[in-house]
mmCIF file as Biopython writes it, N, C-alpha, C and O atoms, coordinates in Angstrom:
data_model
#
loop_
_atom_site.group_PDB
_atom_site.id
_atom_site.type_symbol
_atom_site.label_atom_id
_atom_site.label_alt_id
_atom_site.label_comp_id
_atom_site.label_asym_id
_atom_site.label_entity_id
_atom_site.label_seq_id
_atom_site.pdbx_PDB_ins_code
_atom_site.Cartn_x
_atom_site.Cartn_y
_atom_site.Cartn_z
_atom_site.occupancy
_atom_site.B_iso_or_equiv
_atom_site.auth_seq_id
_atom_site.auth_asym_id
_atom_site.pdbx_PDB_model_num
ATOM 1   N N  . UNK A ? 1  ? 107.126 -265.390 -9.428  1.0 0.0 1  A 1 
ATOM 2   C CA . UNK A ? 1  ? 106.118 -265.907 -8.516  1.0 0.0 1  A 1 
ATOM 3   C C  . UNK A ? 1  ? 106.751 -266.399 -7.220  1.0 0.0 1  A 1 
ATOM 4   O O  . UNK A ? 1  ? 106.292 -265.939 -6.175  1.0 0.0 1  A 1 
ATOM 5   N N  . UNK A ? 2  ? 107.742 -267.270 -7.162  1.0 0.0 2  A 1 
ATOM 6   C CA . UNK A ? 2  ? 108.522 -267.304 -5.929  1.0 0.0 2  A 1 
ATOM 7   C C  . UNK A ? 2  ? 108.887 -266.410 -4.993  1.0 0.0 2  A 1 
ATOM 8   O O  . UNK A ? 2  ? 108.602 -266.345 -3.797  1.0 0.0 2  A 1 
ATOM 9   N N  . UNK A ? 3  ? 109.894 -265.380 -6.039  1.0 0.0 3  A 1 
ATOM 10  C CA . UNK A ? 3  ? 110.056 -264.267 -5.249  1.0 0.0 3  A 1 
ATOM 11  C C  . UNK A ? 3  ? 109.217 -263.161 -4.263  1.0 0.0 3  A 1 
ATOM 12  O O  . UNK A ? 3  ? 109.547 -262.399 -3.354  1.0 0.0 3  A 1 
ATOM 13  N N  . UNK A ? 4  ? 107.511 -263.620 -5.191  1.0 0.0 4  A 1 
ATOM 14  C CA . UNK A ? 4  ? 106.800 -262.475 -4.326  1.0 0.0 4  A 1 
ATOM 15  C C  . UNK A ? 4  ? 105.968 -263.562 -2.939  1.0 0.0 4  A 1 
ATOM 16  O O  . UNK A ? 4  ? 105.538 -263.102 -1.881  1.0 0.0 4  A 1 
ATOM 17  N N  . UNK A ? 5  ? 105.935 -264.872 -3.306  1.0 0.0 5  A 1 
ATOM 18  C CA . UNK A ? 5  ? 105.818 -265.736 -2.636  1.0 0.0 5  A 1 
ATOM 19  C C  . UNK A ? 5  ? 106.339 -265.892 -0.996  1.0 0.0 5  A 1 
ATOM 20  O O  . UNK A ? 5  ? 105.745 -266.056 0.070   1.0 0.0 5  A 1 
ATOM 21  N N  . UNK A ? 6  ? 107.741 -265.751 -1.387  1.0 0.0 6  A 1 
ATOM 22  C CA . UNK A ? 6  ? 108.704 -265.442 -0.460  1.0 0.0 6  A 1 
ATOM 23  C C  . UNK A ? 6  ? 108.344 -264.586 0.709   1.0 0.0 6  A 1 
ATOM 24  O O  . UNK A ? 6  ? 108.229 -264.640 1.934   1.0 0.0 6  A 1 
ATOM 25  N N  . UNK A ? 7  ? 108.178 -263.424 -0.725  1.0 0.0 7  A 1 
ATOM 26  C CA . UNK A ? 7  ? 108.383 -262.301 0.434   1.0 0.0 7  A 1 
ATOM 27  C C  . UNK A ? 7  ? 106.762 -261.660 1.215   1.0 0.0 7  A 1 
ATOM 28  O O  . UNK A ? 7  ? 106.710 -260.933 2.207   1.0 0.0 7  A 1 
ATOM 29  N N  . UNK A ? 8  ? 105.724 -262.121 0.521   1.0 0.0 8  A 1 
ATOM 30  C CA . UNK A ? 8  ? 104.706 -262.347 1.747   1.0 0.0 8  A 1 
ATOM 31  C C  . UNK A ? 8  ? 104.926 -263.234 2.271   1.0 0.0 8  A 1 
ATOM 32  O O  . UNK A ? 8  ? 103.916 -262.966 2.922   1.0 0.0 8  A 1 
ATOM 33  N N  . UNK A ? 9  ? 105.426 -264.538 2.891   1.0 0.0 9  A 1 
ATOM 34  C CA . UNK A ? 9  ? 105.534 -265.098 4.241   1.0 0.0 9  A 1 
ATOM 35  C C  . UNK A ? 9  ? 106.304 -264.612 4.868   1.0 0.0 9  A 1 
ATOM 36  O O  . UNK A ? 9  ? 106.012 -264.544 6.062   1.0 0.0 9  A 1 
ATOM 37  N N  . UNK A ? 10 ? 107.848 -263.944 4.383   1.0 0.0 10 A 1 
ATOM 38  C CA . UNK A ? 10 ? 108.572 -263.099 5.385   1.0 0.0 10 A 1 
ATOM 39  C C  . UNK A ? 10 ? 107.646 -261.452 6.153   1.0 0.0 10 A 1 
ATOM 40  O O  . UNK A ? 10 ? 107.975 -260.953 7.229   1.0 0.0 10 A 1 
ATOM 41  N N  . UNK A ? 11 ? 106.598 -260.959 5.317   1.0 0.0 11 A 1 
ATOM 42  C CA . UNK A ? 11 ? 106.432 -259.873 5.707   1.0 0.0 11 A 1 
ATOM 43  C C  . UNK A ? 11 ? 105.218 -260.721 6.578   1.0 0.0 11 A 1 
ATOM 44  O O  . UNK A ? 11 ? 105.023 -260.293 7.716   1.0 0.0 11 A 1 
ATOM 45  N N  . UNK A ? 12 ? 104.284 -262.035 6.077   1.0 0.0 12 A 1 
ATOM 46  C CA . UNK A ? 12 ? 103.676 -262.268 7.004   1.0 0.0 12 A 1 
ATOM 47  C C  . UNK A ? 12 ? 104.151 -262.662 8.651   1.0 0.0 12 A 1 
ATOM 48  O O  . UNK A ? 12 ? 103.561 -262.475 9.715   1.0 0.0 12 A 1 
ATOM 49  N N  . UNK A ? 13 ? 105.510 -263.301 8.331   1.0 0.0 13 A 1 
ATOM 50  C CA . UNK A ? 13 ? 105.967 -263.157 9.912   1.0 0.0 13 A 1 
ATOM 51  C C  . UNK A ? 13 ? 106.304 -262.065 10.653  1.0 0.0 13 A 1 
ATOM 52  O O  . UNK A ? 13 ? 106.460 -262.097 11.874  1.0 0.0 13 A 1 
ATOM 53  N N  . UNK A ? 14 ? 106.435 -261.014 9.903   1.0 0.0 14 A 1 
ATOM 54  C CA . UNK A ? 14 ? 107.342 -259.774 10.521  1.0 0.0 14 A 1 
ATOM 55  C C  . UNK A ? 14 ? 105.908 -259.184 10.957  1.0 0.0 14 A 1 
ATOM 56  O O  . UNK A ? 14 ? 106.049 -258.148 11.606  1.0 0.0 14 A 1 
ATOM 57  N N  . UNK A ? 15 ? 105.056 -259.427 10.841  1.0 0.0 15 A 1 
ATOM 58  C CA . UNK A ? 15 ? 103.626 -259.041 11.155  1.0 0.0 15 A 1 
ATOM 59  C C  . UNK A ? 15 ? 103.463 -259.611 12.285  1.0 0.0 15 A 1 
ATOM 60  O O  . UNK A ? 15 ? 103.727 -259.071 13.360  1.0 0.0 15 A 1 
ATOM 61  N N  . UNK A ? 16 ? 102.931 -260.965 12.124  1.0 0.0 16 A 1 
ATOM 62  C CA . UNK A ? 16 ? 102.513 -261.613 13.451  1.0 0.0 16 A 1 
ATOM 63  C C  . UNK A ? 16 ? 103.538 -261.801 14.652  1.0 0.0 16 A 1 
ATOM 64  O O  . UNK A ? 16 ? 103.235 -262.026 15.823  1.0 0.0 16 A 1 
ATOM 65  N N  . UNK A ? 17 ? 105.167 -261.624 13.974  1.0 0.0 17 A 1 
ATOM 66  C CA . UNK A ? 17 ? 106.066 -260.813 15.534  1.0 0.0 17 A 1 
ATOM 67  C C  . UNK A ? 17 ? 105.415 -259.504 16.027  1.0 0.0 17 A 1 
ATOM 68  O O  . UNK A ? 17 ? 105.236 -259.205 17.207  1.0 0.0 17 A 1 
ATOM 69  N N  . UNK A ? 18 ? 105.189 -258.998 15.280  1.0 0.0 18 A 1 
ATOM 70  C CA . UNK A ? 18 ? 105.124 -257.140 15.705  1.0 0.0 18 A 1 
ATOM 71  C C  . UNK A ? 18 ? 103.353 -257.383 16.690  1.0 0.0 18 A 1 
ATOM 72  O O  . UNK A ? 18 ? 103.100 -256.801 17.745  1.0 0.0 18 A 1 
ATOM 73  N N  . UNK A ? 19 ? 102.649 -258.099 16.165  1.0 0.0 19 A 1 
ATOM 74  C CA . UNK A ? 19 ? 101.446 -258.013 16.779  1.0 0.0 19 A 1 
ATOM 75  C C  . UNK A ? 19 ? 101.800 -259.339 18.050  1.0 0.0 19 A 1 
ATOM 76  O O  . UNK A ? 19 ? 100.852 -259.418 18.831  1.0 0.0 19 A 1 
ATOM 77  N N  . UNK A ? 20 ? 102.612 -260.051 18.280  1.0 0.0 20 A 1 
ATOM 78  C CA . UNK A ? 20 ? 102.470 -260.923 19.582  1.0 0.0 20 A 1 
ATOM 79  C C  . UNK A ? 20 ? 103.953 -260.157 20.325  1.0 0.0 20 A 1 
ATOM 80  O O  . UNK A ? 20 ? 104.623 -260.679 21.215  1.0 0.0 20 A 1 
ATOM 81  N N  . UNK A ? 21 ? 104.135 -259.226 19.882  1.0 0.0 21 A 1 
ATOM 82  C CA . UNK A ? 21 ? 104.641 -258.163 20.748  1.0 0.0 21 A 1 
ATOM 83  C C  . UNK A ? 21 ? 104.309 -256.716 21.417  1.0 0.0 21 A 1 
ATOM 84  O O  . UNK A ? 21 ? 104.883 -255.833 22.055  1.0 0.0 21 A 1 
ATOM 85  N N  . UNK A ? 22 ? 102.676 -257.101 20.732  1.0 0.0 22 A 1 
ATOM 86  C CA . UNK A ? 22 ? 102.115 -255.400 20.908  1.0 0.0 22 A 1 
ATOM 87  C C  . UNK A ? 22 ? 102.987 -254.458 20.444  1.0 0.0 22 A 1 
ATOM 88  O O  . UNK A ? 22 ? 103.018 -253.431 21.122  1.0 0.0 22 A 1 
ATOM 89  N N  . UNK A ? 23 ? 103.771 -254.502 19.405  1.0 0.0 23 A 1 
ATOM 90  C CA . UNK A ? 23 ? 104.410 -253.170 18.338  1.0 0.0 23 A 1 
ATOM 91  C C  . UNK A ? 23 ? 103.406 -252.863 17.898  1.0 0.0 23 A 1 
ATOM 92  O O  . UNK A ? 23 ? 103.209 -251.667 18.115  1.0 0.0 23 A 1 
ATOM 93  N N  . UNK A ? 24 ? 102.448 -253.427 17.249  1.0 0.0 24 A 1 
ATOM 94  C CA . UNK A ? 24 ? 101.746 -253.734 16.218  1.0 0.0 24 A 1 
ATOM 95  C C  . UNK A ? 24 ? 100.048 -253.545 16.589  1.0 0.0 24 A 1 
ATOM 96  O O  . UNK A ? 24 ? 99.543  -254.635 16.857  1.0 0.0 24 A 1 
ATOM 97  N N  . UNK A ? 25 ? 99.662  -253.085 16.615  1.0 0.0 25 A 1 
ATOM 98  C CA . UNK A ? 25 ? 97.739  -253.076 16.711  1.0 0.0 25 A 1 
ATOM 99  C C  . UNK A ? 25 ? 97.206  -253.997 15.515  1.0 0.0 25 A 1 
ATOM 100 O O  . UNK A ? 25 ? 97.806  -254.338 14.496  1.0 0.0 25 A 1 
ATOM 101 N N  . UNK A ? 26 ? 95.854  -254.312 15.949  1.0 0.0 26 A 1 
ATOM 102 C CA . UNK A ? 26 ? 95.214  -255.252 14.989  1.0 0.0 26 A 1 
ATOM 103 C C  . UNK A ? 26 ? 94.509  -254.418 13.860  1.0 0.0 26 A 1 
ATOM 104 O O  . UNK A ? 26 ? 94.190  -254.938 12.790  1.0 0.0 26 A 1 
ATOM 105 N N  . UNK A ? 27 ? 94.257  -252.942 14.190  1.0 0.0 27 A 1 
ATOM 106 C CA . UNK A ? 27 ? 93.056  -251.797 13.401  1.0 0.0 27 A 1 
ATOM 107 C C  . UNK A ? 27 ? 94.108  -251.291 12.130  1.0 0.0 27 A 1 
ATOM 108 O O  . UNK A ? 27 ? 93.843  -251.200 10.932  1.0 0.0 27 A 1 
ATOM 109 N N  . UNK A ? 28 ? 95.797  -250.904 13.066  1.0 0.0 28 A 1 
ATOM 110 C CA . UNK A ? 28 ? 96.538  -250.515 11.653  1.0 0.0 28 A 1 
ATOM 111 C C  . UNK A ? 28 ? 96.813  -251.774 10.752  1.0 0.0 28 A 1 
ATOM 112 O O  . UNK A ? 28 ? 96.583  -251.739 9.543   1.0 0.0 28 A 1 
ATOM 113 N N  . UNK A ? 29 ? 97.421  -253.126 11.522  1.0 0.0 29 A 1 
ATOM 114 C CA . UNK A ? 29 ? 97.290  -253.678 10.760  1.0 0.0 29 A 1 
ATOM 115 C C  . UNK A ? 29 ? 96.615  -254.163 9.373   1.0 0.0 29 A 1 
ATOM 116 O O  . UNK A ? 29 ? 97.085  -254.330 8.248   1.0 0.0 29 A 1 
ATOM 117 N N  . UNK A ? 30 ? 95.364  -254.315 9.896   1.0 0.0 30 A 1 
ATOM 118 C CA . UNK A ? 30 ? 93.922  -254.475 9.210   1.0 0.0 30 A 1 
ATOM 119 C C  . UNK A ? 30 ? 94.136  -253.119 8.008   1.0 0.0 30 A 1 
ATOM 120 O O  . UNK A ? 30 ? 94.226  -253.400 6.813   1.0 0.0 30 A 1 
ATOM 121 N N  . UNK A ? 31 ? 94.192  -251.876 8.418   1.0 0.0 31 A 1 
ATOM 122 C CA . UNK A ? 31 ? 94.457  -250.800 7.631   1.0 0.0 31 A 1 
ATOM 123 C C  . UNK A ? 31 ? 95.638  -250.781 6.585   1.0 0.0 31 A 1 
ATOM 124 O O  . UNK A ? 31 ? 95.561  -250.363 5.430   1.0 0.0 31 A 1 
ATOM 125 N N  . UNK A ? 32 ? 96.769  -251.325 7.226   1.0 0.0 32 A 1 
ATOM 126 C CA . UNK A ? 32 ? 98.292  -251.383 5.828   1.0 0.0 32 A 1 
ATOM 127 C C  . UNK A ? 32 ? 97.610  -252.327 5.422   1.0 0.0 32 A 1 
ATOM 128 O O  . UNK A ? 32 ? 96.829  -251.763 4.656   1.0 0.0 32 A 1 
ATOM 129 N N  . UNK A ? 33 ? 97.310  -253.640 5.406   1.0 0.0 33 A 1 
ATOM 130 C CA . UNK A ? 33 ? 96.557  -254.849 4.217   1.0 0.0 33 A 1 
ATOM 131 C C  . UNK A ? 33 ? 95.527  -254.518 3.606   1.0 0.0 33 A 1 
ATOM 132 O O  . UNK A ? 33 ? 95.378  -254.828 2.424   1.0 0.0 33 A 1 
ATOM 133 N N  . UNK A ? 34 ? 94.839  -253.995 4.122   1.0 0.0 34 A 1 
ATOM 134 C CA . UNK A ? 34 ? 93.617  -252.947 3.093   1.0 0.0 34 A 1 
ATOM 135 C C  . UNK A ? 34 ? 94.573  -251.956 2.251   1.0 0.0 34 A 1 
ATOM 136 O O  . UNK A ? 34 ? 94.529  -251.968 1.021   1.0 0.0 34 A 1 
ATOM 137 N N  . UNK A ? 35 ? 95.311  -251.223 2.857   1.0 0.0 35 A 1 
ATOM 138 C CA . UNK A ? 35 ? 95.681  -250.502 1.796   1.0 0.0 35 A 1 
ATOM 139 C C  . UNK A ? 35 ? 96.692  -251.234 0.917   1.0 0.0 35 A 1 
ATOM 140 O O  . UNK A ? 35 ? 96.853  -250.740 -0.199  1.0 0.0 35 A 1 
ATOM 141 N N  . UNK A ? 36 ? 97.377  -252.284 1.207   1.0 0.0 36 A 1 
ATOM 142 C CA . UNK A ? 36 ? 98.574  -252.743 0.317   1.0 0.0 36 A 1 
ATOM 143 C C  . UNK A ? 36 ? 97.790  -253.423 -1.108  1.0 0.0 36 A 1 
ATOM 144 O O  . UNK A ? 36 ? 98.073  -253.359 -2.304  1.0 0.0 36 A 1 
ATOM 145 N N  . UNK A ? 37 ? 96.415  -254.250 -0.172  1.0 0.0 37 A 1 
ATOM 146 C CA . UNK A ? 37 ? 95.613  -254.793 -1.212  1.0 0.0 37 A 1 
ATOM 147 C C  . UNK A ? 37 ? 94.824  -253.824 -2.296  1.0 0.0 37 A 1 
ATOM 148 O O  . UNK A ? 37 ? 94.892  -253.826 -3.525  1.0 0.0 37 A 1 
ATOM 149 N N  . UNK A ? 38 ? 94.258  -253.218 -1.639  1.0 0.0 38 A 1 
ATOM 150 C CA . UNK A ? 38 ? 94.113  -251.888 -3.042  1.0 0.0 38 A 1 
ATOM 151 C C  . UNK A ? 38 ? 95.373  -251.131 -3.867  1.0 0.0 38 A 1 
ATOM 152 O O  . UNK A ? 38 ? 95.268  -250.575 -4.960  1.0 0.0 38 A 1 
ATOM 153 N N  . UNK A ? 39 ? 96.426  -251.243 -3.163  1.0 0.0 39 A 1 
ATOM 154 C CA . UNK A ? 39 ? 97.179  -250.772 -4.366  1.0 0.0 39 A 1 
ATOM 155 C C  . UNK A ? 39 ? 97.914  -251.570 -5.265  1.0 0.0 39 A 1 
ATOM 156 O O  . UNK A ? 39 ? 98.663  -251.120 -6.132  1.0 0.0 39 A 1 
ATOM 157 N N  . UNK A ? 40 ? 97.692  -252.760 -5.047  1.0 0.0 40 A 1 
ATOM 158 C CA . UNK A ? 40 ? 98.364  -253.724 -5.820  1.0 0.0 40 A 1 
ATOM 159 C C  . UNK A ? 40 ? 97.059  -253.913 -7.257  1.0 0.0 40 A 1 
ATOM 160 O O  . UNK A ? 40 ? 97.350  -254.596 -8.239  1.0 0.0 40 A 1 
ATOM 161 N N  . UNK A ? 41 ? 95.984  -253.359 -7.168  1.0 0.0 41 A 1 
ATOM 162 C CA . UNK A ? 41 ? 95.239  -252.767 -8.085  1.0 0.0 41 A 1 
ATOM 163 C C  . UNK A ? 41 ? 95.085  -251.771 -8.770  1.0 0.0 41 A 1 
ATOM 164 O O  . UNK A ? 41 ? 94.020  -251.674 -9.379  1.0 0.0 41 A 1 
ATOM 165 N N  . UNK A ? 42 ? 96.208  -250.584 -8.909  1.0 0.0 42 A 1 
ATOM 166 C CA . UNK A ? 42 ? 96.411  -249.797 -9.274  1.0 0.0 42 A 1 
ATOM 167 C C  . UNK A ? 42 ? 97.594  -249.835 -10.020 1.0 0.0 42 A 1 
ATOM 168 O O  . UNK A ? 42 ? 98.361  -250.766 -9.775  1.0 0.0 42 A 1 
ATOM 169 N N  . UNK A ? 43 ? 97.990  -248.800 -11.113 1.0 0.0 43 A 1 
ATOM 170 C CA . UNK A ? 43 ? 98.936  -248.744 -12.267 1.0 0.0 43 A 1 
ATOM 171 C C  . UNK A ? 43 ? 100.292 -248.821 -11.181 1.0 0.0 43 A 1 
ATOM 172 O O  . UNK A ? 43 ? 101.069 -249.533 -11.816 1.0 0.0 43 A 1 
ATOM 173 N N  . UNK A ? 44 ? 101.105 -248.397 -9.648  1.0 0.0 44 A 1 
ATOM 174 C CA . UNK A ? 44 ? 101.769 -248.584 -9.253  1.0 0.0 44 A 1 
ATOM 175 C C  . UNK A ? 44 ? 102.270 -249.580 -8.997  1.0 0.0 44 A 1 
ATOM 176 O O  . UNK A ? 44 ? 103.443 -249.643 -8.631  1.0 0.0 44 A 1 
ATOM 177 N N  . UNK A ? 45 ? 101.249 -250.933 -9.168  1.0 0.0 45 A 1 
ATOM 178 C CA . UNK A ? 45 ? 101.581 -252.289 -9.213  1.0 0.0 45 A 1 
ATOM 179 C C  . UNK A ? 45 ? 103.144 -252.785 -9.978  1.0 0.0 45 A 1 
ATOM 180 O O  . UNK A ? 45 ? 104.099 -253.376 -9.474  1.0 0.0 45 A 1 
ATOM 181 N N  . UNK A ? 46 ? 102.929 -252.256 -11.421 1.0 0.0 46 A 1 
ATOM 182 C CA . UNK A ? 46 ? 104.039 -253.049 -11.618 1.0 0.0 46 A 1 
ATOM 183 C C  . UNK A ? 46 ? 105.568 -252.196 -11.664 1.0 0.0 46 A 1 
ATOM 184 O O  . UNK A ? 46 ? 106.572 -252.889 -11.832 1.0 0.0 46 A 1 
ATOM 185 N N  . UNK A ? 47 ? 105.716 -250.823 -11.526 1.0 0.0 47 A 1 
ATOM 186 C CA . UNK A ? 47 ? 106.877 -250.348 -11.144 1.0 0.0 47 A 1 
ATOM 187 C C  . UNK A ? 47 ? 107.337 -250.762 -9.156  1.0 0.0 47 A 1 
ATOM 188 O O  . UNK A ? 47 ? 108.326 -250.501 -8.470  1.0 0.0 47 A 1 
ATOM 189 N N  . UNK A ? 48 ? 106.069 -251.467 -8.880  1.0 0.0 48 A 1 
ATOM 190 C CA . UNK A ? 48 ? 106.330 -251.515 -7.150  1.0 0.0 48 A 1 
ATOM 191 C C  . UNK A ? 48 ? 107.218 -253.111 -7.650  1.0 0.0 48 A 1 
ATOM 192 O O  . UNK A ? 48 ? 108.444 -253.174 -7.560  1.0 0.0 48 A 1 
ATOM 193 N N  . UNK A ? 49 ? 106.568 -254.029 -8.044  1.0 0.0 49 A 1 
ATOM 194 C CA . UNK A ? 49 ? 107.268 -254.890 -8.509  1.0 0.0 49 A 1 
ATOM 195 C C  . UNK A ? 49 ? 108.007 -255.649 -9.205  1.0 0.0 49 A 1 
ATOM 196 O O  . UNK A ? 49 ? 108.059 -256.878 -9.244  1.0 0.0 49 A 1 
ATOM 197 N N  . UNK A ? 50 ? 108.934 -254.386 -10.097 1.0 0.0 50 A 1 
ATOM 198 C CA . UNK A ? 50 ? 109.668 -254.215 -10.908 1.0 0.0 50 A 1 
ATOM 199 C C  . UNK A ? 50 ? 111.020 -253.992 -9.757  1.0 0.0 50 A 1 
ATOM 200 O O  . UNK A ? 50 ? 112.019 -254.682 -9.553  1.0 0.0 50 A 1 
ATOM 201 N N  . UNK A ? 51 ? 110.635 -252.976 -9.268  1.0 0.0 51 A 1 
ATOM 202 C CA . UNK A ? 51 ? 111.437 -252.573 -7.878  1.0 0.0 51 A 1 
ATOM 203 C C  . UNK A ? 51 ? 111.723 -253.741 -7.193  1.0 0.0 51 A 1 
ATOM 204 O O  . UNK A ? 51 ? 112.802 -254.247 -7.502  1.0 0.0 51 A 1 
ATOM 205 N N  . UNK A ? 52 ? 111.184 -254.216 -6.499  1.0 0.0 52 A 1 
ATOM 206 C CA . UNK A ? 52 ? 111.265 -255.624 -5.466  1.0 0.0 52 A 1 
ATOM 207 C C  . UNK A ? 52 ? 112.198 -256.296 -6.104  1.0 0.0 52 A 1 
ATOM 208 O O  . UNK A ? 52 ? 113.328 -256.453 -5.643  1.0 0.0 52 A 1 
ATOM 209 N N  . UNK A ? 53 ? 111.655 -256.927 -7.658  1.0 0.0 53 A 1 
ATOM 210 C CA . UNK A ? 53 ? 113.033 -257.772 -8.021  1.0 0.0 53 A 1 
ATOM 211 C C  . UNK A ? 53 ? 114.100 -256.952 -8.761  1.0 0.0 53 A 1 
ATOM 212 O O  . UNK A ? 53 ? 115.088 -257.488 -9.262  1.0 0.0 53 A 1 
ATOM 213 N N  . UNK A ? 54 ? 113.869 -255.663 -8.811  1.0 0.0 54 A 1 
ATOM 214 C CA . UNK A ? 54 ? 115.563 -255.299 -8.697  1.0 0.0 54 A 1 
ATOM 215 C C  . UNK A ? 54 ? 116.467 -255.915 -7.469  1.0 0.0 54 A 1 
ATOM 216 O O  . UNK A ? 54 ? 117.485 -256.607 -7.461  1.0 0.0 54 A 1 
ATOM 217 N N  . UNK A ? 55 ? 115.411 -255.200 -6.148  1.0 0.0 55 A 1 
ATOM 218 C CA . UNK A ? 55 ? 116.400 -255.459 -5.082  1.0 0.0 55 A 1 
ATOM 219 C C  . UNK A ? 55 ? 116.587 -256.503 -4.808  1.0 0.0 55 A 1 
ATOM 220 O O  . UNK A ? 55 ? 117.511 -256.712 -4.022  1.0 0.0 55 A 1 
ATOM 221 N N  . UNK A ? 56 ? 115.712 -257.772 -5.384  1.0 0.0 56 A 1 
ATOM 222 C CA . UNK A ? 56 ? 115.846 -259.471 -5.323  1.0 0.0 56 A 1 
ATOM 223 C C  . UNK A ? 56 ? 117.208 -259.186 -6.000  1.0 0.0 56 A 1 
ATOM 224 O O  . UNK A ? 56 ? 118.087 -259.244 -5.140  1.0 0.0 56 A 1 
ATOM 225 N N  . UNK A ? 57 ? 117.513 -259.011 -6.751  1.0 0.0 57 A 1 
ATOM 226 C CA . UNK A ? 57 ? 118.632 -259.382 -7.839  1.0 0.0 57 A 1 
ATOM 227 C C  . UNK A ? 57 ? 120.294 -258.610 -7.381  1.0 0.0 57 A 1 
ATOM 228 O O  . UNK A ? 57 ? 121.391 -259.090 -7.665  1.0 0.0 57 A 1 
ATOM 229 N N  . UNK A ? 58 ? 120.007 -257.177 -6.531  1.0 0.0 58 A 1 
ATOM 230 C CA . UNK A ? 58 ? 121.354 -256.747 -5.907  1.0 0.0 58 A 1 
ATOM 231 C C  . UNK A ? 58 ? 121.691 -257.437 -4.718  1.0 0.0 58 A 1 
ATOM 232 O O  . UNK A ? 58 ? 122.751 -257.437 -4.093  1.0 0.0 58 A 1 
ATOM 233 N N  . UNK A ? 59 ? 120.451 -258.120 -4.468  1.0 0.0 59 A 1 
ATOM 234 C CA . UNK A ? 59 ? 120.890 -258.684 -3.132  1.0 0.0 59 A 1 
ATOM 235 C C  . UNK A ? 59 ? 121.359 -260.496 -3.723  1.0 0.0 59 A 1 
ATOM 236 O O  . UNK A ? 59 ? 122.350 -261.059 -3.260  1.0 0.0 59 A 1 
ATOM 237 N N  . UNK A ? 60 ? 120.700 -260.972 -4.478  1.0 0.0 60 A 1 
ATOM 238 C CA . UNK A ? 60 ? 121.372 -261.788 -4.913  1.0 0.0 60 A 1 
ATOM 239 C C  . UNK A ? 60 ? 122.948 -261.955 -5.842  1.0 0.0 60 A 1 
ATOM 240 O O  . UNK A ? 60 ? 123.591 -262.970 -6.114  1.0 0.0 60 A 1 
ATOM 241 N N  . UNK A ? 61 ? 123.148 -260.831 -6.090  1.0 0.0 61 A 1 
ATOM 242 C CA . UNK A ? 61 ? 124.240 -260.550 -6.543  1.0 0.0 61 A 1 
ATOM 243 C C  . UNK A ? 61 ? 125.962 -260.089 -5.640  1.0 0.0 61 A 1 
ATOM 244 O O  . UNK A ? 61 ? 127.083 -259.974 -6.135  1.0 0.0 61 A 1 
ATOM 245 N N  . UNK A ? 62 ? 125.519 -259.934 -4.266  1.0 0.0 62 A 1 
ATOM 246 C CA . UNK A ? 62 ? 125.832 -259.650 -3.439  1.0 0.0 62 A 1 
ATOM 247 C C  . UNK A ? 62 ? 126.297 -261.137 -3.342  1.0 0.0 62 A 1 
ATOM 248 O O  . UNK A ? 62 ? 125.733 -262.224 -3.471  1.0 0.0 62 A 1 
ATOM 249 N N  . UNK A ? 63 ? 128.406 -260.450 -2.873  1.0 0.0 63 A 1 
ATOM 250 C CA . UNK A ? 63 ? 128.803 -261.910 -2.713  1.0 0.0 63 A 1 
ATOM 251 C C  . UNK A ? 63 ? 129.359 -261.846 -0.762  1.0 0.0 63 A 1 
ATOM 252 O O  . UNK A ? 63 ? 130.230 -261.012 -0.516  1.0 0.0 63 A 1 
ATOM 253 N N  . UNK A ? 64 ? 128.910 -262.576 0.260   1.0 0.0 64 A 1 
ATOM 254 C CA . UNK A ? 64 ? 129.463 -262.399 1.413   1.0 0.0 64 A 1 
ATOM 255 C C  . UNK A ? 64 ? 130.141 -263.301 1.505   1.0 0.0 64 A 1 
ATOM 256 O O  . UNK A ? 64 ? 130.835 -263.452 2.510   1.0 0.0 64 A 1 
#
């Protein structure tokens, strides 16, 4: 729960940079969260976040 916690406020900032930089439109936006939110309702749900905390875990494993 942390981990996915986490990482929507990081993707929520990487959002609201990209849109108060005009990278970003408000219609695709609106469109990837519609679509991220419907697929997190679908059977891809939990190999998508099975995945994530793999890469939580190589990257925590990672010594710099």
């Amino acid at each position: 729960m942390a981990m996915s916690l986490s990482v929507v406020v990081l993707l929520a900032i990487v959002v609201f940079v990209l849109l108060r930089n005009g990278t970003l439109r408000i219609l695709p936006a609106l469109a990837a969260a519609g679509f991220g939110f419907f697929l997190a309702s679908t059977g891809l749900a939990d190999p998508i976040n099975s995945a994530a905390g793999g890469l939580a875990d190589l990257l925590a494993r990672i010594n710099l």
